[in-house]
N, C-alpha and C positions, 0 to 999 in steps of 0.2 A: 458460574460467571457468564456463560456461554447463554444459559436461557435469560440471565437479566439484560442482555445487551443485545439480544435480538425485539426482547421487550420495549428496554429503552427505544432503537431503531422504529418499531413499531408506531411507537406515541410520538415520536421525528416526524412519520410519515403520516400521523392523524392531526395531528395539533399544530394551531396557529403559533405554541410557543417557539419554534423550532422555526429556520429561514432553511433556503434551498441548500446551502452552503452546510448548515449541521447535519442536514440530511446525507450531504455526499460524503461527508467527511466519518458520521456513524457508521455511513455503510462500508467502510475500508473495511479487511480484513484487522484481527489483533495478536500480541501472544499475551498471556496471562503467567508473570513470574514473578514470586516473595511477594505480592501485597499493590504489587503495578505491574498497570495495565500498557502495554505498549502499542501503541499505533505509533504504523509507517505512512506517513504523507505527501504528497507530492509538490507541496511546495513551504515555503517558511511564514505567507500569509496564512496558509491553512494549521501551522505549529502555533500562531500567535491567538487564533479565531480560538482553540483546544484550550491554548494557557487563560483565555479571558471566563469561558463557559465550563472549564471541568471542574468547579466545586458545584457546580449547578448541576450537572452529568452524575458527579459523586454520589450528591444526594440521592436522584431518581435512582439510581441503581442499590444503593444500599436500603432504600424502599421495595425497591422489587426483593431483595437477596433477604429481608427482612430481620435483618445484622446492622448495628452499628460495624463490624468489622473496619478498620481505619484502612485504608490505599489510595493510591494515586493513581493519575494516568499522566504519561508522559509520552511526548511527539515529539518525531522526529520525520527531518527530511531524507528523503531516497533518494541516492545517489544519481545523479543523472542518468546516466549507462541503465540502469533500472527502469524509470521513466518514459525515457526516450525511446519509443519504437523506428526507429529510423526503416523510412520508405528505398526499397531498393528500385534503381532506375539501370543503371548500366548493366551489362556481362561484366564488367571487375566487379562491381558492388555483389552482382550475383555470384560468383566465383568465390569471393571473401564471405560470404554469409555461410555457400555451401562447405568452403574448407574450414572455419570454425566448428561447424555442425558434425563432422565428418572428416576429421586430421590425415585419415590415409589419401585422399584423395589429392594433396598436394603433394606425396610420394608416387601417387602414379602420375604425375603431371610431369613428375622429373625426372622418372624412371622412361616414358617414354617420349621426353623431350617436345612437350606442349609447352605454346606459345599462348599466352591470353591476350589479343588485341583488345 
C-alpha cells in the first residue's frame, strides 16, 4: 500500500487532475489497518475535501495495487494540542515547555526554593 500511495502522491504532483489542496493533503503521513486507510488532517475542510475525492483516490490506487481488493480511506481531524505548535515568547512559557520536556526539573526548582518571575 505504501508504494501505491507514494504513486498516487506522484501523479498529485504531475497532473492537472489533482488541485494544490490534494496534493497537501496525499502528502500527510497514513496508517494502513483491516482494509482502511487512515489519514490524520488538520482540519475538517481538509476531512470533507477526502470524503468528496476518495472513491476517485480508491480507484487510482487499486490500479496501481492491480487488485480490485475493496477499502476505504477515512479522515479524521487532529486534535488541536497536535496541530498547534505554540510559539514560546516569555521565561514562564519557557519554563513550562522546559518542565513538560524534563519533570525533574520542577523538583529542583522546589528543592532549592526558585522563584520564576
Amino acid at each position: 500500500m505504501q508504494e501505491a500511495w507514494q504513486k498516487l502522491v506522484q501523479k498529485a504532483k504531475q497532473s492537472d487532475e489533482f488541485d494544490s489542496t490534494d496534493r497537501i493533503i496525499l502528502d500527510r503521513p497514513f496508517t494502513w489497518e483491516k482494509n482502511v486507510l487512515h489519514l490524520v488532517l488538520e482540519n475538517s475542510l481538509q476531512t470533507n475535501i477526502v470524503n468528496k475525492k476518495k472513491e476517485f483516490w480508491i480507484k487510482l490506487l487499486q490500479e496501481f495495487l492491480q487488485n480490485a481488493t475493496r477499502f476505504d480511506i477515512q479522515a479524521s481531524v487532529a486534535s488541536k494540542e497536535q496541530v498547534e505548535n505554540k510559539i514560546i515568547y516569555t521565561n514562564q512559557d519557557k519554563w513550562l515547555f522546559l518542565a513538560q520536556k524534563h519533570p525533574t526539573l520542577e523538583d529542583f526548582r522546589k528543592r532549592f526554593g526558585l522563584i520564576l518571575e
